[in-house]
ZAVEX-536656 format. One record per atom (N, C-alpha, C, O, CB): residue in one letter; x negated, y negated, z negated. Coordinates in steps of 0.05 Angstrom, whole numbers, plus 5000, padded with zeros to 4 digits. Glycine has a CB too. Layout:
% residues N
AXYZ
...
% end
This chain:
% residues 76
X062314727675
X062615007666
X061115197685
X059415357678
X065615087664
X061915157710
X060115327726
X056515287729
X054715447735
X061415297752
X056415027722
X052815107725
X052315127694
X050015067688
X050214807743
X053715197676
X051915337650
X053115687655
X051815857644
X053015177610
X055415747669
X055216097670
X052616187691
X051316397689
X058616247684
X051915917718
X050215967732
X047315967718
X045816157725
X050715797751
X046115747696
X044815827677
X044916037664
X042716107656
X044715707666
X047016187657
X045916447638
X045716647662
X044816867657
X048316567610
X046416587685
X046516807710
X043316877717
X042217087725
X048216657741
X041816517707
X039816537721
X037116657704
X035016707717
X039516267732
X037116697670
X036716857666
X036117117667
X034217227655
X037216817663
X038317257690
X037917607691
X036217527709
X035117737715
X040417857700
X035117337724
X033017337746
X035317267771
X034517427788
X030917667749
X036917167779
X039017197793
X038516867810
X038816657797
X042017267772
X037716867835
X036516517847
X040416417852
X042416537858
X033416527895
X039716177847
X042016057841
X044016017876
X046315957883
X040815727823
X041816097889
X042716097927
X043516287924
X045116247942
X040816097955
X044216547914
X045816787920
X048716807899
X049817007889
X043617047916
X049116507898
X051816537870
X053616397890
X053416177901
X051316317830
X055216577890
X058316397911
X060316517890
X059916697873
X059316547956
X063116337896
X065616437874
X066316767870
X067216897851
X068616287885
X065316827907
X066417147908
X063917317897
X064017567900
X067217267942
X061817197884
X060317417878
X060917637852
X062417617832
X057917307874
X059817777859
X060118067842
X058018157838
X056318247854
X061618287853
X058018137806
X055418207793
X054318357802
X052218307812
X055418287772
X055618647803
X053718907802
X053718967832
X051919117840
X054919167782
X055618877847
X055418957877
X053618747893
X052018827910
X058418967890
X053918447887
X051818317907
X049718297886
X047518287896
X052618007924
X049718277856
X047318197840
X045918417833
X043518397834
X048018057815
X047318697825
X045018867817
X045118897787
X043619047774
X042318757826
X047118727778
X046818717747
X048519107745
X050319187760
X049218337727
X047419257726
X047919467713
X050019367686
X050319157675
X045119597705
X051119597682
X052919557656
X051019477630
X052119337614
X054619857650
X049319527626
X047119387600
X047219037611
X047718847596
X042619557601
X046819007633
X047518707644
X050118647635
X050218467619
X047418667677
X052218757643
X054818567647
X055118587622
X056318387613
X057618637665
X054118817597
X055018787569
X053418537554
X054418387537
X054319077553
X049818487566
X048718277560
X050717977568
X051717797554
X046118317574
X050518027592
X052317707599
X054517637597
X055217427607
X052617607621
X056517807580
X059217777564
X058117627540
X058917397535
X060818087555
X056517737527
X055017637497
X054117327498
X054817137484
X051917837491
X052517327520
X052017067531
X053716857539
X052916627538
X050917087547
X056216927547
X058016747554
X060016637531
X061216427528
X059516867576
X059816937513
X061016937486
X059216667464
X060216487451
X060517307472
X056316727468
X054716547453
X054916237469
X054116037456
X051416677452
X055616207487
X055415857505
X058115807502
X058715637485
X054415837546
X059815897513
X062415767502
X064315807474
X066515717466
X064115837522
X063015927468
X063815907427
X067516087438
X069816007436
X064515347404
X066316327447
X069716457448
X069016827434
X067216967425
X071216457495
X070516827438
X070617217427
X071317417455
X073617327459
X074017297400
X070917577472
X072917727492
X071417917489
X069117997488
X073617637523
X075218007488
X075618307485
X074418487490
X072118427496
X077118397494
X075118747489
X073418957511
X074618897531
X073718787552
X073419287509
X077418987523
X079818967552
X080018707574
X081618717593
X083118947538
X078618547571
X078718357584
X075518327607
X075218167625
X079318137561
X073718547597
X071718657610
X071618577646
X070018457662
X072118967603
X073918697648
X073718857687
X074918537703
X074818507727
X077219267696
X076118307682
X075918117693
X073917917695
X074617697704
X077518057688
X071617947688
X069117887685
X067818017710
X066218167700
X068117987658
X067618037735
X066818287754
X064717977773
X062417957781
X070518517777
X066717817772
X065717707794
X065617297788
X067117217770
X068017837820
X064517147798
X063416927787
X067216817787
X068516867766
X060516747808
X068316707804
X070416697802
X072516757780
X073916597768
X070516777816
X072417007778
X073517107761
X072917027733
X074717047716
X073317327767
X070216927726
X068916837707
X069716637698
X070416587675
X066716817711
X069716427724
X070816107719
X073916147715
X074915937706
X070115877749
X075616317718
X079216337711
X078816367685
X079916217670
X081316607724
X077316567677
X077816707647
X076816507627
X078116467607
X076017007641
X074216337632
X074216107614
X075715847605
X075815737583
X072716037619
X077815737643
X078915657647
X081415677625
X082115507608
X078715707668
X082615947629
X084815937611
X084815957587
X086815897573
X086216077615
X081616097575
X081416087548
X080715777534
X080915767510
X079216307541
X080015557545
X080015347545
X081915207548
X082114967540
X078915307555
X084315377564
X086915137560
X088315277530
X088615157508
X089915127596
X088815467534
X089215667499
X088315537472
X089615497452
X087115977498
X085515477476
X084815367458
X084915057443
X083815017421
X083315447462
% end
């Protein structure tokens, strides 16, 4: 799971040496909100899920990324 969110990471142009669990998109990556709305879509299109708006601000950071698929995978 983590090296296909690290594939769509690597996309925005993002080298795969600057991805640790604590990263944060917009603070160590640079991604802008047109980014984090792109790479919601993207994560939405690779793992065949739907999320929310509201579920947005837990999307911040790689970590946080790997919980939220985590549980939508045990859910499902």
């Amino acid at each position: 799971m983590k090296k296909r969110v690290i594939g769509i990471l690597k996309e925005f142009g993002v080298q795969e040496s600057a991805i640790t669990d604590q990263t944060h998109f917009s603070r160590d990556l640079g991604l802008d909100s047109l980014d984090s709305v792109d790479l919601i879509m993207q994560l939405e299109k690779e793992f065949g899920i739907r999320i929310p708006d509201e579920d947005y601000g837990k999307l911040t950071t790689m970590q946080g990324v790997l919980t939220y698929l985590e549980s939508e995978q045990a859910t499902a």
